[in-house]
C-alpha positions as CSV (number, residue, x, y, z in Angstrom):
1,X,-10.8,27.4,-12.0
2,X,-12.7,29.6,-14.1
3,X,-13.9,32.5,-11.6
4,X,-9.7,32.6,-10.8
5,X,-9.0,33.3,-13.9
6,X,-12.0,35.7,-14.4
7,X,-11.0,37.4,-10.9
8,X,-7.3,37.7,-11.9
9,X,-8.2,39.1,-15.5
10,X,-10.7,41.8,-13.4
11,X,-7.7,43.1,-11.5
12,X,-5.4,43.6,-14.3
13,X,-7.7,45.3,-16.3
14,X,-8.6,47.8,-12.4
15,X,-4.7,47.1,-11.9
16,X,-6.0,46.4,-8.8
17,X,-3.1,44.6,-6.2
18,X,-3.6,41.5,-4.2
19,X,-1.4,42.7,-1.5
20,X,-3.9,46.2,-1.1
21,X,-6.6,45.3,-2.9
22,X,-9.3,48.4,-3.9
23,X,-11.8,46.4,-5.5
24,X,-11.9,42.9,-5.2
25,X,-10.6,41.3,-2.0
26,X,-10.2,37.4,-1.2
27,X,-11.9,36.3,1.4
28,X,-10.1,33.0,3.0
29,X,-12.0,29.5,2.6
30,X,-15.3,32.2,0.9
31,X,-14.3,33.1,-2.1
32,X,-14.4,36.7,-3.1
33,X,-15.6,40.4,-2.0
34,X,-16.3,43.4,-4.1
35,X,-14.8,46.2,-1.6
36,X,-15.3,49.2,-3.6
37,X,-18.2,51.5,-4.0
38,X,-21.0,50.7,-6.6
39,X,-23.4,53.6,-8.4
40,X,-25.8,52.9,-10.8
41,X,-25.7,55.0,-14.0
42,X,-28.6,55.4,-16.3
43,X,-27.9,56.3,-20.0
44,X,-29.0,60.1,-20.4
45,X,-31.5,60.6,-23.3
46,X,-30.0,63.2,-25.1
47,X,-32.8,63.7,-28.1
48,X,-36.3,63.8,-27.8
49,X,-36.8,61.0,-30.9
50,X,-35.4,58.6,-28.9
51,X,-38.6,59.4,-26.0
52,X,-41.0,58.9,-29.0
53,X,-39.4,56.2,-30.5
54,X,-39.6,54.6,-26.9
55,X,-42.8,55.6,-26.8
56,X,-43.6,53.1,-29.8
57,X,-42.4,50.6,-28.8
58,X,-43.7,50.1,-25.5
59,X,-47.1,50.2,-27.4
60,X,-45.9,47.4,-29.4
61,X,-44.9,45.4,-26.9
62,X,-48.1,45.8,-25.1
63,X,-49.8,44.6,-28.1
64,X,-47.5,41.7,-28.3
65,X,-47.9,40.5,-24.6
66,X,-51.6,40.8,-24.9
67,X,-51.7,38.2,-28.5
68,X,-49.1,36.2,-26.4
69,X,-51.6,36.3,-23.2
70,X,-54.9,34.7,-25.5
71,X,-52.8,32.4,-27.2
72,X,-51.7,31.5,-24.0
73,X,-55.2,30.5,-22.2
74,X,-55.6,28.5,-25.5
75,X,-52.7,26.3,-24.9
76,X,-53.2,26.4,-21.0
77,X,-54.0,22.5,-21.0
78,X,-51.5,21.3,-23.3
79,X,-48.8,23.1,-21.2
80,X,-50.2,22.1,-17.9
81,X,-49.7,18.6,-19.2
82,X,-46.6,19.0,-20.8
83,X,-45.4,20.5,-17.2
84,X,-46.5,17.5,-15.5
85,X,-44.4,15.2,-17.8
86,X,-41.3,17.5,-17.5
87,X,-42.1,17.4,-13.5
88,X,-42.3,13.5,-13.3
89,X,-39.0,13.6,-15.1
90,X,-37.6,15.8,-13.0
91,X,-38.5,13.6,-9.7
92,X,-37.7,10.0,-11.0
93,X,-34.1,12.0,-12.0
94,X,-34.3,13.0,-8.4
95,X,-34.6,9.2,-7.4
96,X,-32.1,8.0,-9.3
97,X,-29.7,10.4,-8.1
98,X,-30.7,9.5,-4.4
99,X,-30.1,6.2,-5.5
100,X,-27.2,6.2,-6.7
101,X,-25.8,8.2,-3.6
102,X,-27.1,5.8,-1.5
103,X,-25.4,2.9,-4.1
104,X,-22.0,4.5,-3.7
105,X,-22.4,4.9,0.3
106,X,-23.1,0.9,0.4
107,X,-20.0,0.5,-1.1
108,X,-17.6,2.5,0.7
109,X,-19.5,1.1,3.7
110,X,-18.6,-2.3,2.2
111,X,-15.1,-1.6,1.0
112,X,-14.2,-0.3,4.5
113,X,-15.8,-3.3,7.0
114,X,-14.2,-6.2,4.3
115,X,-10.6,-5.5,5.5
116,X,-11.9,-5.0,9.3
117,X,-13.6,-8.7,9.0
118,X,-10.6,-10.2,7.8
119,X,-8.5,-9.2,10.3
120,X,-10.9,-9.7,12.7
121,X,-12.5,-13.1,11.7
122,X,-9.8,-15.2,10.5
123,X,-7.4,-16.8,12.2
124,X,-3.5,-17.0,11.4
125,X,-1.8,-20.3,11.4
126,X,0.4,-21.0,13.8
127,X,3.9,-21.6,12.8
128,X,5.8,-24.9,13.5
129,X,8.8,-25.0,15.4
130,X,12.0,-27.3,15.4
131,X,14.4,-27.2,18.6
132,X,17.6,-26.0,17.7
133,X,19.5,-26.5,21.0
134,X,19.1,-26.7,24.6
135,X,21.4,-24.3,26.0
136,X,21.4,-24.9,30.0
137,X,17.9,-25.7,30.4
138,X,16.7,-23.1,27.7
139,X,15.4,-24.5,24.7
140,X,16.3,-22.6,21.6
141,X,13.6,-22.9,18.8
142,X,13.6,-21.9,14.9
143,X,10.6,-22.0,12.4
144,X,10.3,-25.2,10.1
145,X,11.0,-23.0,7.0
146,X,14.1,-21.1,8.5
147,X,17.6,-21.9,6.8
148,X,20.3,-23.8,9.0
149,X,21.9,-22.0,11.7
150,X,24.7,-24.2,13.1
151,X,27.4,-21.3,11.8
152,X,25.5,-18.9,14.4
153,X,25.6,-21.6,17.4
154,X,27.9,-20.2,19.3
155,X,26.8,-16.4,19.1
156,X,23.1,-17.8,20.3
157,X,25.0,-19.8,22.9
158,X,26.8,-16.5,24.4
159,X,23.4,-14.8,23.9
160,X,21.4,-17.0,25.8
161,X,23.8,-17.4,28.5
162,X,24.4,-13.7,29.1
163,X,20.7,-13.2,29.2
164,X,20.1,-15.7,31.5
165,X,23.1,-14.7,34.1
166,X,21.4,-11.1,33.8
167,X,17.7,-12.2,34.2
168,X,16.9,-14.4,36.9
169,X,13.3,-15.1,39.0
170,X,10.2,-14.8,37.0
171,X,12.0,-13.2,34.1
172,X,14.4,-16.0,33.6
173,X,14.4,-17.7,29.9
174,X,12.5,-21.0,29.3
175,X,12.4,-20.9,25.7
C-alpha cells in the first residue's frame, strides 16, 4: 500500500533499520509508531522588516475577514439552504448505502441456506438392484446400471464365503 511505501522511503532517507529501529517502529496488526523524540522549531526572525511587514499584513487580513464577515450575514439564508440540500444529500446517500449493505447481507444469507435446503429437502432416488448370485444363502446384488460381472464370480464367491466363515450370529451376511 501507499503508507508502505511512504514508511519504507522515510527510513531510507533517516537510514533508519527495521531490525533496531530509531524512529519509526512497526507495531504488529496497528500499523506504525514514531519512537523518536519530537521538538518544535520556530523560524527565527532575523530582520526587523520582516516584524513590520508582518505587521501589515495582519492588518490586511483583519480587514479582509471583517468584508468577508458582512458579506457573509448577507448570504446567511442562501447558505443555510444550500446546507440543507447538501445535508439531505448527504442522508439519502447514507440510505442507500445502508441499503445496499443490507442488499448484499440478503444475499449471502441466501446464497448460503440454498445449498443447505437442497440437501436437506430433497430426497435422493433410490437405486435399483438386480441379484447377481445367491452364494449359500447370501444374496449378492449389483446396481441396474453396473457392467457384467460373471469374470469376477468366483473372487465374490471366495469373498462372501470367507466373510461368512469369519462372521457368524447377528453379524452374519444376508445380503
Amino acid at each position: 500500500s501507499s503508507l508502505t511505501q511512504a514508511i519504507s522511503t522515510l527510513r531510507k532517507m533517516l537510514k533508519d533499520s527495521t531490525k533496531s529501529p530509531e524512529f519509526v517502529k512497526t507495531v504488529p496488526k496497528r500499523g506504525y509508531q514514531l519512537i523518536c523524540s519530537v521538538e518544535r522549531i520556530n523560524p527565527l526572525l532575523s530582520d526587523s522588516t520582516n516584524n513590520v511587514n508582518d505587521a501589515a499584513s495582519e492588518a490586511l487580513d483583519q480587514e479582509e475577514l471583517e468584508n468577508e464577515i458582512s458579506t457573509d450575514a448577507v448570504q446567511t439564508s442562501s447558505s443555510e439552504i444550500g446546507r440543507d440540500v447538501v445535508h439531505n444529500a448527504g442522508t439519502s446517500t447514507k440510505m442507500a448505502a445502508s441499503q445496499r449493505n443490507w442488499l448484499i447481507k440478503g444475499l449471502f444469507l441466501l446464497a448460503a441456506l440454498l445449498p443447505l435446503c437442497v440437501v436437506l429437502l430433497t430426497n435422493p432416488s433410490e437405486s435399483k438392484f438386480r441379484l447377481l448370485e445367491n452364494v449359500n444363502g447370501v444374496e449378492v446384488l449389483t446396481p441396474l446400471n453396473h457392467p457384467p460381472l460373471q469374470a469376477w464370480m468366483p473372487s465374490i464367491r471366495q469373498c462372501v464365503n470367507k466373510y461368512a466363515e469369519t462372521h457368524t450370529g447377528d453379524s452374519a451376511p444376508v445380503k
